[in-house]
TORPA-326999 format. One line per 2 residues: their letters; for each residue x, y, z of C-alpha. Coordinates in steps of 0.02 Angstrom, whole numbers, plus 32768, in hexadecimal, padded with zeros to 4 digits. Example, Ala and Ser with C-alpha at 12.3 -4.5 7.8 and 13.67 -1.06 7.14 Angstrom:
as = 8267/7F1F/8186  82AC/7FCB/8165 $
% end
This chain:
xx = 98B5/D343/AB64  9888/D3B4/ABFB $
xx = 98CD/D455/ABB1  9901/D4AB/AB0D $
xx = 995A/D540/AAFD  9926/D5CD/AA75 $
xx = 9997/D66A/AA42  9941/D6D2/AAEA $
xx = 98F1/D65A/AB4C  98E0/D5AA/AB9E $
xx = 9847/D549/AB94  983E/D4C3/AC34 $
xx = 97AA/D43B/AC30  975C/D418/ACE2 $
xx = 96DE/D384/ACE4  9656/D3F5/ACDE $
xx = 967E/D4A2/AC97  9707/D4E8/AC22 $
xx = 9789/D57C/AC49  97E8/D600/ABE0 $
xx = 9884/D649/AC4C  98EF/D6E6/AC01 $
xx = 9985/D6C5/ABF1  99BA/D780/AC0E $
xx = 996D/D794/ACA3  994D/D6EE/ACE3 $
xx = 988D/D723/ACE6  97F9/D6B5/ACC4 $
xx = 9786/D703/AC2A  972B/D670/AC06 $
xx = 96C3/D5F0/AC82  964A/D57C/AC2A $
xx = 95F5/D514/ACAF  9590/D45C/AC6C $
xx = 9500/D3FC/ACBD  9529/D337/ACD6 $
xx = 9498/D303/AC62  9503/D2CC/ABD8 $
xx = 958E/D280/AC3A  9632/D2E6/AC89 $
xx = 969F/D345/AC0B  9749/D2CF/ABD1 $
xx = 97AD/D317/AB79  97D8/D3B5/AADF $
xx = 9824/D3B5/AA45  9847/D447/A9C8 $
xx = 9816/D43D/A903  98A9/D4AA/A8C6 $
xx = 9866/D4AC/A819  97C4/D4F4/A842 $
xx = 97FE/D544/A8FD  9774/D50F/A96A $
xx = 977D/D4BC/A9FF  9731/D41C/AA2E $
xx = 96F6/D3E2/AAD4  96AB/D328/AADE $
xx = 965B/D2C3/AB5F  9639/D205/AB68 $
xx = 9587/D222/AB0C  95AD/D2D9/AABF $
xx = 960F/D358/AA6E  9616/D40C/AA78 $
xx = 9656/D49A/AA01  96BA/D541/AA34 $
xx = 96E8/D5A8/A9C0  9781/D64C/A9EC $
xx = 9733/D6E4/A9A6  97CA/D781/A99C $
xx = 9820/D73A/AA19  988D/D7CC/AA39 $
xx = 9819/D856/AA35  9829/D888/AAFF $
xx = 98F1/D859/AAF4  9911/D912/AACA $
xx = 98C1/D94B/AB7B  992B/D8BF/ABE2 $
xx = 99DD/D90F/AB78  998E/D9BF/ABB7 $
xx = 9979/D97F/AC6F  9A40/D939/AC60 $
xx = 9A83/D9DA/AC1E  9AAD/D980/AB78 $
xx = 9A72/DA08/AB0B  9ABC/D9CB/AA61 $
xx = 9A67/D92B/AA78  99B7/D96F/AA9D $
xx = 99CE/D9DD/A9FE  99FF/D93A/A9A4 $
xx = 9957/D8DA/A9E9  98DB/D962/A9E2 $
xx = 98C5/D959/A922  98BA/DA00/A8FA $
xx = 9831/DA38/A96E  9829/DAFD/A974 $
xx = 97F1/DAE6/AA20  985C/DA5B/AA4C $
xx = 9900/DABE/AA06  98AE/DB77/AA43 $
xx = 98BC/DB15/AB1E  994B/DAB1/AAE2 $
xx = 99B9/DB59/AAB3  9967/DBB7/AB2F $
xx = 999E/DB47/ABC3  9A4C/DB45/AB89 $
xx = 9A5F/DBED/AB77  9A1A/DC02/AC37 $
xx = 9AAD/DB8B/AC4F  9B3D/DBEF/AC05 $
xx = 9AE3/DC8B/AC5D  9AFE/DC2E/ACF2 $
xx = 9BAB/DBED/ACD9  9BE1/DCAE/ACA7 $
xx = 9C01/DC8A/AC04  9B79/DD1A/ABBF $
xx = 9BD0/DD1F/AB14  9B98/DC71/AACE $
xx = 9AEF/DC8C/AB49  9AC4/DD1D/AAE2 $
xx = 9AEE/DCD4/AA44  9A7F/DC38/AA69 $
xx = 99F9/DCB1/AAB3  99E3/DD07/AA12 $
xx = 99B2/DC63/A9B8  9918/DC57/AA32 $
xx = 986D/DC98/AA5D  98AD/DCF3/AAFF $
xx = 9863/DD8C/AB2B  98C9/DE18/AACB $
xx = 98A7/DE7F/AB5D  98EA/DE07/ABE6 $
xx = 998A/DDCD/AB9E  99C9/DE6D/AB7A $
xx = 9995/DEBB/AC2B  9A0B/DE0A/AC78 $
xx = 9A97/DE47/AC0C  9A92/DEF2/AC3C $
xx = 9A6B/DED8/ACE9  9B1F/DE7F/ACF7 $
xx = 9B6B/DF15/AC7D  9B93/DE7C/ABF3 $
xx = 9B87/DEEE/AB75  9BFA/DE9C/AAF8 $
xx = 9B66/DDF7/AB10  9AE8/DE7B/AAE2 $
xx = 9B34/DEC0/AA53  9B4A/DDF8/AA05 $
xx = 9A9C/DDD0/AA53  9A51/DE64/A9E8 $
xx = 9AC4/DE38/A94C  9A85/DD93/A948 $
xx = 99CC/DDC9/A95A  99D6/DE3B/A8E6 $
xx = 9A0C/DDC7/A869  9990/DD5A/A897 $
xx = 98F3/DDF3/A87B  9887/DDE2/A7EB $
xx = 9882/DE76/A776  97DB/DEB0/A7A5 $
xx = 9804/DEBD/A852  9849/DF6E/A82D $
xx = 9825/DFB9/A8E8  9890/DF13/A927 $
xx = 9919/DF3D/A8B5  991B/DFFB/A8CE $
xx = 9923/DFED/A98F  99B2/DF4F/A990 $
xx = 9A10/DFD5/A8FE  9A10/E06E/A977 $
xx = 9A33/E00B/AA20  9ADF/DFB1/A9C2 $
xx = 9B17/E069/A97B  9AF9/E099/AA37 $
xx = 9B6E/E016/AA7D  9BF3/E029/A9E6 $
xx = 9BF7/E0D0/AA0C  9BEF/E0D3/AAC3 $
xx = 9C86/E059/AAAE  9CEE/E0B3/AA3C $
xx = 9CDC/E153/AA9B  9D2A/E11A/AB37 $
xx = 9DAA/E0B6/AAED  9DD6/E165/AA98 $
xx = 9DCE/E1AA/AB2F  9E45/E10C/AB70 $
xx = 9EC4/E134/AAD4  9EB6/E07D/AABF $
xx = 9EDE/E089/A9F5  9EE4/DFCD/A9E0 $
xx = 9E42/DFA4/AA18  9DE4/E032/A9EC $
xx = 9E36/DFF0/A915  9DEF/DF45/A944 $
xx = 9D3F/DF93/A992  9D3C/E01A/A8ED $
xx = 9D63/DF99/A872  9CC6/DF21/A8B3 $
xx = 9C5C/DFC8/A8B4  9C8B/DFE8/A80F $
xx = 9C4B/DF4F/A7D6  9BB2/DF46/A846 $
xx = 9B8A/DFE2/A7E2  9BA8/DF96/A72F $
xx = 9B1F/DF0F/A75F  9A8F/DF0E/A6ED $
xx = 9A0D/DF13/A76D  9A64/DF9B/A7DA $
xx = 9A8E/DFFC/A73A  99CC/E010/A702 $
xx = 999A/E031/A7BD  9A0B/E0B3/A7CD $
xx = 99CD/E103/A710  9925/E112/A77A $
xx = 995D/E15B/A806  99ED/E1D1/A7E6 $
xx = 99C4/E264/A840  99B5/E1F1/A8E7 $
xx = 9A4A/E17F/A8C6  9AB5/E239/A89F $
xx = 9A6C/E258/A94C  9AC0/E1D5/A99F $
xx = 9B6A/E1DC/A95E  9B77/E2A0/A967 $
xx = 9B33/E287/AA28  9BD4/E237/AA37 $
xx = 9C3A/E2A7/A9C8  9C75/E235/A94C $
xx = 9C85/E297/A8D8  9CFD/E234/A86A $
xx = 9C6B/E196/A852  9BED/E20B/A840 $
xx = 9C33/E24F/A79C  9C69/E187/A77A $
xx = 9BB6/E166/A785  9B8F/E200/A715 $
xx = 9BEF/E1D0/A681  9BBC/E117/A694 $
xx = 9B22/E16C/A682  9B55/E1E2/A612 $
xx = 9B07/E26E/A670  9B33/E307/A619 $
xx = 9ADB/E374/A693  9B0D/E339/A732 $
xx = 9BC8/E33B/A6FD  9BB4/E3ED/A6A8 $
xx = 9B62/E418/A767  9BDF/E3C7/A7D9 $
xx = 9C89/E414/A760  9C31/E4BB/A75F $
xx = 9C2A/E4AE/A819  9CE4/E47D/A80F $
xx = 9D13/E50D/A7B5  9D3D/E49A/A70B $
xx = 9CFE/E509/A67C  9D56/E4CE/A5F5 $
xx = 9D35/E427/A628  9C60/E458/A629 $
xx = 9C86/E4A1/A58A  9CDB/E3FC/A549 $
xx = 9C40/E39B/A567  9BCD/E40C/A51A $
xx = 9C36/E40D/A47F  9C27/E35E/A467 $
xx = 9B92/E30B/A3D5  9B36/E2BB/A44B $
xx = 9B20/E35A/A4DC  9A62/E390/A4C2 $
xx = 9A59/E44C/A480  99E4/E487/A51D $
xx = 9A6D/E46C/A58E  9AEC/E4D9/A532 $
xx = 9A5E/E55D/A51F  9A45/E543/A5E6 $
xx = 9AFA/E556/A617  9B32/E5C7/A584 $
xx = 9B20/E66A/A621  9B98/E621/A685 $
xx = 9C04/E5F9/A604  9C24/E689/A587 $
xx = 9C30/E6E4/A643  9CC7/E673/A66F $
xx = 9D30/E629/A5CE  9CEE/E6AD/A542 $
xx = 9D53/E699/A4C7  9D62/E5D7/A4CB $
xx = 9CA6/E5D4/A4D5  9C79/E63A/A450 $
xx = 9D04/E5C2/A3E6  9CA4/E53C/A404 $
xx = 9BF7/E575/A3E6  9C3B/E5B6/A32F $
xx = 9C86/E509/A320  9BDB/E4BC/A340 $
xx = 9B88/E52E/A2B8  9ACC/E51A/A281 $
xx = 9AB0/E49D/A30C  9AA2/E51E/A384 $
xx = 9A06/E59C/A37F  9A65/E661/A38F $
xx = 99A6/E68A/A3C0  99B8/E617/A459 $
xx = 9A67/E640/A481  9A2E/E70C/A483 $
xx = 9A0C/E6F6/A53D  9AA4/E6C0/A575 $
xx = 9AF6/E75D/A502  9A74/E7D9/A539 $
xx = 9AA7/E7B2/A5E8  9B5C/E7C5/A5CA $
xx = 9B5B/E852/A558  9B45/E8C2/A5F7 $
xx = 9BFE/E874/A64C  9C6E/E8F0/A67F $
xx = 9CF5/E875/A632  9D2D/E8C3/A57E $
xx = 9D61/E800/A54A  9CAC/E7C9/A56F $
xx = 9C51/E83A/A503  9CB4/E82D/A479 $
xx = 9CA5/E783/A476  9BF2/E77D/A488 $
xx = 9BFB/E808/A3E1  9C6A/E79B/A386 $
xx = 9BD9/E703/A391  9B4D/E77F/A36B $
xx = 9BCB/E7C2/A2BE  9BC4/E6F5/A296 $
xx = 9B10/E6EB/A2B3  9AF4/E783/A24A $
xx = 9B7E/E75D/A1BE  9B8E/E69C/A1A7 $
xx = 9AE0/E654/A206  9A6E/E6E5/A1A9 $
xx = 9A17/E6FC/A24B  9959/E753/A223 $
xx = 994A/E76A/A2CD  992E/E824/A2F2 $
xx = 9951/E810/A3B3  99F1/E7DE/A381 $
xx = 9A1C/E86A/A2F8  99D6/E8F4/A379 $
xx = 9A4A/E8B2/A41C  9AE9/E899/A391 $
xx = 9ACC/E961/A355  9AA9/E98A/A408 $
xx = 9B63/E94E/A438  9BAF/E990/A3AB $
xx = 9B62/EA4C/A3E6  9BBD/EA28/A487 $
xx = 9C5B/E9C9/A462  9C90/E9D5/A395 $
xx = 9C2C/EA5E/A35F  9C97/EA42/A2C2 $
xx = 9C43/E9A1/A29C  9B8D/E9FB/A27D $
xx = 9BA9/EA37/A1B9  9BFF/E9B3/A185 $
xx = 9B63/E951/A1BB  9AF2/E9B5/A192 $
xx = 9B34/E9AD/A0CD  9B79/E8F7/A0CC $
xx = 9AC9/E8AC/A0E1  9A0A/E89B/A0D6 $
xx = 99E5/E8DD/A1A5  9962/E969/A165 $
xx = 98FF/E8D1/A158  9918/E88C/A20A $
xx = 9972/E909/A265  98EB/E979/A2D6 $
xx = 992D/EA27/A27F  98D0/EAA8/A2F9 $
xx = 9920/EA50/A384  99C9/EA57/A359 $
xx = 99CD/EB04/A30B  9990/EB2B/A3B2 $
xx = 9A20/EADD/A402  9A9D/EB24/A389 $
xx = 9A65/EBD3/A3B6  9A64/EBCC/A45D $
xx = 9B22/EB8E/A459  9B48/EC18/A3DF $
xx = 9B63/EBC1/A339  9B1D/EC3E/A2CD $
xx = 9B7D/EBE2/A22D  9B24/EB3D/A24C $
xx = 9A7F/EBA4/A279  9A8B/EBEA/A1BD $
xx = 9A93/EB33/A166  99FE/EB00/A1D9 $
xx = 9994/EB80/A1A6  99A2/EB5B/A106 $
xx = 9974/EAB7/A125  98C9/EAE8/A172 $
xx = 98B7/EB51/A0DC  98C4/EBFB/A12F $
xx = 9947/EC26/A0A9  991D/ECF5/A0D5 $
xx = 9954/ECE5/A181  99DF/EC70/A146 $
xx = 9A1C/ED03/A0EE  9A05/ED96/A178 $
xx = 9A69/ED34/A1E8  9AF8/ED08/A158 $
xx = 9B11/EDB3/A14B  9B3A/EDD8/A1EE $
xx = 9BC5/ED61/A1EE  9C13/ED48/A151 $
xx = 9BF4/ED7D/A09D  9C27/ECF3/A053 $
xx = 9BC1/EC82/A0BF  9B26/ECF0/A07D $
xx = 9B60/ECCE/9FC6  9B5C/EC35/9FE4 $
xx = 9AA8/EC39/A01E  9A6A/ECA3/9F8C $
xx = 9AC5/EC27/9F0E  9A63/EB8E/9F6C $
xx = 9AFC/EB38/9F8B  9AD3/EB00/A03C $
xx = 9A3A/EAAD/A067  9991/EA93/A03B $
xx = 999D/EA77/9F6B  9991/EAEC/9EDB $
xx = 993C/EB9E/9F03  98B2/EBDD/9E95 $
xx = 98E3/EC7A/9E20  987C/ECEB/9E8F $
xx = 98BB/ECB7/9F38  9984/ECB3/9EE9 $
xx = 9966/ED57/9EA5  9923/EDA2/9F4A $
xx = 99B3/ED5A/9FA8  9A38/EDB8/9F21 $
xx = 99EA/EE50/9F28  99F1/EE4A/9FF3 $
xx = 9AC1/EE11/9FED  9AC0/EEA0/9F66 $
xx = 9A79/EF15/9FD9  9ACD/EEEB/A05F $
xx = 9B8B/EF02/A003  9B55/EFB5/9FBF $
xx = 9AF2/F001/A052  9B5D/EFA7/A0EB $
xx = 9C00/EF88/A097  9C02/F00C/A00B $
xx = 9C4D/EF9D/9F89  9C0C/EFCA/9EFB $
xx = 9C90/EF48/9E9A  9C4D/EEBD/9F09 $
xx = 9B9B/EED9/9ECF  9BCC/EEDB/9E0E $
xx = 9C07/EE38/9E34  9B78/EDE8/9E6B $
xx = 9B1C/EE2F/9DD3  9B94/ED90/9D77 $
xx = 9B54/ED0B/9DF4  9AA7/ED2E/9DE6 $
xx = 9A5F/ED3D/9D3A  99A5/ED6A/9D7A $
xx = 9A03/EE07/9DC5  9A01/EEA7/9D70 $
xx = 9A68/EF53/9D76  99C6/EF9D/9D77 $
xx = 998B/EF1D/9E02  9A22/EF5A/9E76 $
xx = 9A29/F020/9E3E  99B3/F050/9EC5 $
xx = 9A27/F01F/9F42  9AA9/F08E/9F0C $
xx = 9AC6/F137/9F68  9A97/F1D5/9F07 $
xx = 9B3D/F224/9EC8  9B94/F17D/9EAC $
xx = 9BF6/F1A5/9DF5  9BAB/F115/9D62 $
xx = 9C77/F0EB/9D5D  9C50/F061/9DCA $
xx = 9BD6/F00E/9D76  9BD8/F04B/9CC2 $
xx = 9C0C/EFB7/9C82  9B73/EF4C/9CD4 $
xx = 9B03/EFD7/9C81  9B56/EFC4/9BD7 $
xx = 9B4F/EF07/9BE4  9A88/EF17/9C1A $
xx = 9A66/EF95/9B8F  9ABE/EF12/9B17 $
xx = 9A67/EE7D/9B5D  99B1/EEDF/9B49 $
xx = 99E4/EEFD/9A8F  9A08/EE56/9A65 $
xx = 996D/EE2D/9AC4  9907/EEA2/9A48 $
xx = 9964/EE5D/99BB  992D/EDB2/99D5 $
xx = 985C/EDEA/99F6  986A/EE41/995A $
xx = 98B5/EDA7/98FF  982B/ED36/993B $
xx = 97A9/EDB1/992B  97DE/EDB7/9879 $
xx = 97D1/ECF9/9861  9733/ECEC/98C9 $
xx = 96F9/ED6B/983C  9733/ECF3/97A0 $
xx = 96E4/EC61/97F1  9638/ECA3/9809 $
xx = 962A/ECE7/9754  9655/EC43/9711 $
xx = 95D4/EC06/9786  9558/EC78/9726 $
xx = 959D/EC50/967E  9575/EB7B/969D $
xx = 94D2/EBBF/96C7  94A2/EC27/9629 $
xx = 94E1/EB8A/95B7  947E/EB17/9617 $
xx = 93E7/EB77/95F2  9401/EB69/952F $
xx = 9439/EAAA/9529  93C8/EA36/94E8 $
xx = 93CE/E98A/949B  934D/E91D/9416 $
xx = 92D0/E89D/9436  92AC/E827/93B3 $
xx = 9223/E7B7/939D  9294/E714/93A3 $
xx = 92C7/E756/945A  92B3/E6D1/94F4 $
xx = 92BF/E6E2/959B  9362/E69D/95D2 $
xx = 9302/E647/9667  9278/E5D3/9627 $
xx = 92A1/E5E5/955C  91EC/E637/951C $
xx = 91F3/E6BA/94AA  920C/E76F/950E $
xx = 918C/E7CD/94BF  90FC/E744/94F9 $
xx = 90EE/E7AB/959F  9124/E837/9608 $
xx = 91F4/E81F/9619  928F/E887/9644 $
xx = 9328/E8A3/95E0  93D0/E8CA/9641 $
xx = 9469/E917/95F9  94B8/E87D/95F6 $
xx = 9443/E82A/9578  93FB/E7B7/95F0 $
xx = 9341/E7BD/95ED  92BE/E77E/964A $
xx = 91FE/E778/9663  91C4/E7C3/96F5 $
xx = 9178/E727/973B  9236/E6CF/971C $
xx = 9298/E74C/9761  922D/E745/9808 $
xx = 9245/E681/9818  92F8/E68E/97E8 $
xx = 9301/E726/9885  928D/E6E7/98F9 $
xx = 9312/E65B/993E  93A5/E6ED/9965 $
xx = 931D/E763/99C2  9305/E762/9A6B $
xx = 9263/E741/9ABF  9232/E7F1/9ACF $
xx = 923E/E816/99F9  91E8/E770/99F5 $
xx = 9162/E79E/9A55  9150/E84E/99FC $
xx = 9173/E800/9942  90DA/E7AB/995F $
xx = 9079/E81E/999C  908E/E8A6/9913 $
xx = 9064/E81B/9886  8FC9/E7F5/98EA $
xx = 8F9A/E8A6/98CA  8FC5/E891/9818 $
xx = 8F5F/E80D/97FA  8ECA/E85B/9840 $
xx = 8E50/E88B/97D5  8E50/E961/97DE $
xx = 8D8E/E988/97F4  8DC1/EA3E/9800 $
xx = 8E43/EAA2/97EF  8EA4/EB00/986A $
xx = 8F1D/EB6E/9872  8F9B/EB8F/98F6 $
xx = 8F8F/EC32/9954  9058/EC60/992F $
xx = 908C/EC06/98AB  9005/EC06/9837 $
xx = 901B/EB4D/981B  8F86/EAB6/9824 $
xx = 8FAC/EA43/98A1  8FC2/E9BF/981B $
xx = 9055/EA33/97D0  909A/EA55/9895 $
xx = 9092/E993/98A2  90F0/E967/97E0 $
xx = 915E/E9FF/980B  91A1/E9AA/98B3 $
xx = 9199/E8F6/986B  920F/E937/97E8 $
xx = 9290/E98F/985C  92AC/E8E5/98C8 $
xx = 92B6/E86D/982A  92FC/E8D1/97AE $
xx = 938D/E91D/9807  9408/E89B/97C6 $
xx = 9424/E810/9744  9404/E77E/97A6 $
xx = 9481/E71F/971A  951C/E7AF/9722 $
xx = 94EF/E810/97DB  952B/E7EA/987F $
xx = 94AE/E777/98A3  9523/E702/9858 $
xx = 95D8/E729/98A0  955C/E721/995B $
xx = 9530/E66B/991C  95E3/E62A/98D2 $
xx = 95F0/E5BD/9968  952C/E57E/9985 $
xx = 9526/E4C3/9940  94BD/E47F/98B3 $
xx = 9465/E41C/9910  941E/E447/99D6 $
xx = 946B/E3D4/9A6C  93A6/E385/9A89 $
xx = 93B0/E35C/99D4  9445/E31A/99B9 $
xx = 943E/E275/99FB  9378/E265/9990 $
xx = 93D9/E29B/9906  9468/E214/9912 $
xx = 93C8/E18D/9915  937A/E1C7/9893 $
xx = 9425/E1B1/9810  9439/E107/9859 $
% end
C-alpha cells in the first residue's frame, strides 16, 4: 500500500511527498513533496489498464502518470559496463549507439583486445584521425587494417577522397605484410595473406577506386616489387599497356606480341610498340600484323619500318620488305611514302625485285619516279634506270642508255614494250632509226639493220641508207630495196585505181545535174495544196519532186515548228519585208537583185530545201509525240 514496484523503478509513499528509486542503481529520480492542506498521503494503487498511478489522501486523490520510463536506463547499462543492454535500451539513438559503441571499444582497447576494438570503432563517430594514430602507436597493424576495412565499407559513395585514402593505406599494409613474410619464406601465411588480398582487390568499391587511380596504386605495389600482383591487377583490369610495358621490360616479346594480337588490343598501341618489336621477333611480328590485315593502317606502321629498314640485321629488313610487298600487293596501299621507302630497299637489298614491280602494277601513279631513278643510278642499275625513264616519258634518253648496255633491251624500247603506253609513229620511228644507226655505224651489221626494217613498218630502206658507209656492196640490202621498190608500185597502183573512181564519181555527179536542169512536172487547175486542201493555183505555191505541193504561206507553218529560234526569227523578218509595200525600187550593188527579190530569194532557200511530207524533217521527228507533255493531261479532259 506503501510501495509498488514498476519494470525500473520503485515508487515509496511518505505521508507527505512521493519517491521513485532505480532499481539499477538504487538512485532516487523522482521526489514529489505535498503540503498538509488536504490531509497526509495514505496510501497508492496502480490502474494496470490505463498505467497511471494513484496516490490518495483522506480528502484527495492525486494522478501520476510514467512517461518512457526507460529512456535514461541505457546510460546506467553504460556506467555498469553492460554494453549489450544499453544498446538494447537506447532505442536506436544515433547518439545513444555512436557513446554506447564508442565506450566499449575504449574497453577492448583497454583490455588489449584491439581486434574487436577496431571493429567496434569503425561503427562510430570517432575521429578517423585518432583511432588510427592509437593503433599505430602500439604497431596493431592487423586492428588497422580491419578498422579501415570496416570503415570503408561503411563510406558513402560520394565520399571519394575517404575511399581513395582508406584504398591506398590497406594496399600499403597488404603489401608491407606480404613483403616481409617473403622475405620470412613463410609460404603458408603469405597463401592465406595473398588469398585475402586477392579478394580485397575483387571488391566493388576497391575495384572502381583503383580504375581512378592506377598510375598511383602501380606506384605502390612496384615500390615494393611485386611484380607478380601488379600484372594480377593489370589483367583484372585488363590493362593492355601496362602488361605490354612491364613484359617488355621482362624481356617477353612474344608474349607483348600475344596481347597485341588479340580483338580487343587498341591499334595505337601496336603502332606505338611496333619499333621495338619488328626490332626483336621480326618474323613473328610481321606474321601477325598480315594476320590482322585491313585493321591495321601500313601508313601508321611505316614508322616503325622506316626505323628498322636501316638494321644491320639482314632478317630485319627483309621482314620489314615482306610487310611493305603485302601492303603494296594485297592492302593496295596509295601511299607514296610507302612505295618510295619499298623501291628504296629493293635498290639496296633485291635489286631484282625493281622490274618486276615496276611492270606488275599501277606505281607510275604513286611511286615518286625522279627520286628513285635517282637512286637506281647512283647504285648502278642502269637496266632499271632504262624502264624508269620511260616512265617519265624521256623515251630518247631511255634509248641512249639501252644502247649502251644491251641491244635487245633498246629493241625493246623502240617496240614500246616497257613502260609508259603506246609510242606515237614519229617518236617509234625516231627511236628505230637511232637502234638502226647504232647496229650499222657501231656494230657494222648490216643484217641486223635489215631486220629491224621487219619490226618497224614506218621504217624505210631509204630512211636507214644514209647510215650506210660509202662502198658497202647493195648485196646486203638488195632485197629490202626490191621489196621497197615493190611496195611503192603497189602503192601507185592503188592512187591510180582511186583516182580513176574518184573520176567516175564526179562525172556522174555532173550528169544528175544536167537532168535535173531539164525535169519538169504539170500543174493542173484541180491541184491543192496537200496542207490546207485549196486549190494550188489560188496563190503563190511550190511544187517538189515528190509531188507534194504546198502554198508558200503552208509550207512556212508546217516548217516553222522544226526551226530553231534563230530561222524563226529570220523567217519572219524576210516576210516582213515582203509584205512591205516597195515605194521604190532598189537594186543591190552586186547582185543586181531588189531587196524584195534578195528577201523571196532567201525565204525560198530555208523553206524550200526539203519536202516537209518526204525530207528529213520527218525521220528527225519519228520519235516526237502527237501530243506535247503540258498538253497531254488538257487533252485527256477534254475526251472525257
Amino acid at each position: 500500500k506503501n510501495a509498488l514496484v514498476t519494470e525500473f523503478h520503485v515508487m515509496f509513499l511518505y505521508a507527505d511527498r512521493v519517491k521513485g528509486v532505480c532499481l539499477l542503481n538504487e538512485q532516487v529520480v523522482f521526489d514529489d513533496t505535498y503540503d498538509t492542506s488536504h490531509g497526509n498521503l495514505v496510501g497508492i494503487v496502480h490502474d494496470q489498464v490505463k498505467n497511471l498511478y494513484w496516490a490518495f489522501t483522506d480528502y484527495a486523490v492525486y494522478k501520476y502518470k510514467v512517461v518512457d520510463e526507460s529512456r535514461n536506463i541505457w546510460r546506467i547499462y553504460l556506467e555498469q559496463g553492460k554494453f549489450d543492454l544499453a544498446i538494447k535500451h537506447c532505442n536506436d539513438k544515433p547518439s545513444a549507439l555512436d557513446l554506447i559503441m564508442t565506450k566499449q571499444a575504449e574497453k577492448l582497447f583497454d583490455e588489449q583486445r584491439y581486434l574487436e576494438s577496431a571493429m567496434h570503432y569503425a561503427k562510430t563517430k570517432a575521429s578517423f584521425e585518432e583511432v588510427t594514430l592509437k593503433f599505430m602507436s602500439i604497431q596493431e597493424k592487423a586492428a588497422l587494417k580491419n578498422f579501415l576495412k570496416k570503415k570503408l565499407e561503411s563510406l558513402k559513395a560520394s565520399e571519394k577522397t575517404q575511399i581513395t585514402l582508406i584504398v591506398l593505406w590497406l594496399l600499403e599494409i597488404y603489401e608491407t605484410k606480404l613483403c616481409s613474410l617473403r622475405d620470412e619464406e613463410n609460404k603458408d601465411e603469405m597463401a592465406q595473406v595473398q588469398d585475402e588480398f586477392v579478394r580485397f582487390l575483387a571488391l566493388p568499391r576497391v575495384m572502381d577506386c583503383i580504375k581512378n587511380n592506377k598510375d598511383t596504386v602501380y606506384g605502390v605495389l612496384g615500390s615494393h616489387g611485386d611484380t607478380a600482383n601488379l600484372v594480377l591487377l593489370a589483367e583484372s583490369l585488363q590493362d593492355t599497356e601496362k602488361l605490354i610495358q612491364y613484359n617488355i621490360r621482362a624481356g617477353e616479346y612474344g608474349r607483348v606480341l600475344s596481347q597485341l594480337s588479340r580483338g580487343s588490343a587498341p591499334p595505337d598501341l601496336i603502332y606505338q610498340y611496333s619499333p621495338v618489336l619488328i626490332k626483336q621477333i621480326p618474323e613473328q611480328t610481321i606474321d601477325a600484323y598480315i594476320k590482322l590485315g585491313k585493321r591495321l593502317n601500313p601508313s601508321k606502321v611505316f614508322p616503325a619500318i622506316m626505323v628498322n629498314s636501316e638494321s644491320d640485321n639482314q632478317q630485319v629488313v627483309c621482314e620489314c620488305i615482306r610487310y611493305l610487298e603485302y601492303s603494296v600487293r594485297d592492302l593496295d596501299t596509295r601511299d607514296e611514302a610507302l612505295h618510295n621507302l619499298l623501291m628504296a630497299l629493293y635498290i639496296k637489298k633485291q635489286p631484282e625485285k625493281i622490274i618486276p614491280y615496276l611492270t606488275e602494277s599501277d606505281s607510275n601513279t604513286i611511286l615518286d619516279v625522279k627520286y628513285v631513278l635517282k637512286q637506281c643510278l647512283e647504285a648502278g642499275l642502269q637496266e632499271q634506270g632504262v624502264y624508269l625513264l620511260t616512265m617519265l616519258g624521256q623515251h630518247l634518253d631511255a634509248m641512249e642508255l639501252a644502247l649502251s648496255l644491251d641491244i635487245d633491251l633498246a629493241v625493246k624500247c623502240a617496240g614500246g614494250k616497257l613502260l609508259g603506253g603506246p609510242l606515237s609513229e614519229d617518236l617509234s620511228k625516231k627511236l628505230w632509226l637511232r637502234v638502226a644507226k647504232h647496229v650499222v655505224q657501231e656494230k657494222n651489221d648490216i643484217k641486223q639493220a635489215m631486220e629491224f626494217l621487219a619490226q618497224c613498218p614506218t621504217v624505210k630502206i631509204e630512211d636507214i641508207l644514209p647510215f650506210f658507209p660509202d662502198f658497202v656492196t647493195i648485196a646486203h640490202f638488195k632485197s629490202a630495196i626490191v621489196e621497197s621498190l615493190q611496195e611503192y608500185s603497189k602503192h601507185i597502183t592503188q592512187l591510180k585505181a582511186e583516182m580513176a573512181e574518184a573520176t567516175r564519181s564526179a562525172q556522174n555527179i555532173r550528169d544528175e545535174i544536167s537532168q535535173s536542169k531539164s525535169r519538169y512536172q504539170f500543174v493542173r487547175a484541180t491541184d491543192r495544196c496537200s496542207v490546207c486542201g485549196d486549190l494550188l493555183l489560188s496563190r503563190e505555191f511550190y511544187l517538189f519532186s515528190c509531188t507534194h505541193r504546198f502554198h508558200t504561206d503552208c509550207l512556212i507553218e508546217v516548217l516553222l515548228p522544226h526551226l530553231g529560234p534563230a530561222r524563226k526569227r529570220r523567217i519572219n523578218e524576210l516576210q516582213t519585208i515582203l509584205k512591205q509595200a516597195p515605194t521604190e525600187e532598189t537594186v543591190s550593188t552586186f547582185s543586181g537583185q531588189t531587196r524584195e527579190e534578195q528577201a523571196a530569194q532567201e525565204l525560198a532557200d530555208i523553206v524550200a530545201g526539203e519536202c516537209p511530207f518526204c525530207g528529213e524533217i520527218v525521220i528527225r521527228d519519228i520519235d516526237t509525240p502527237f501530243i506535247e507533255d503540258q498538253l497531254f493531261d488538257q487533252t485527256i479532259n477534254d475526251w472525257l
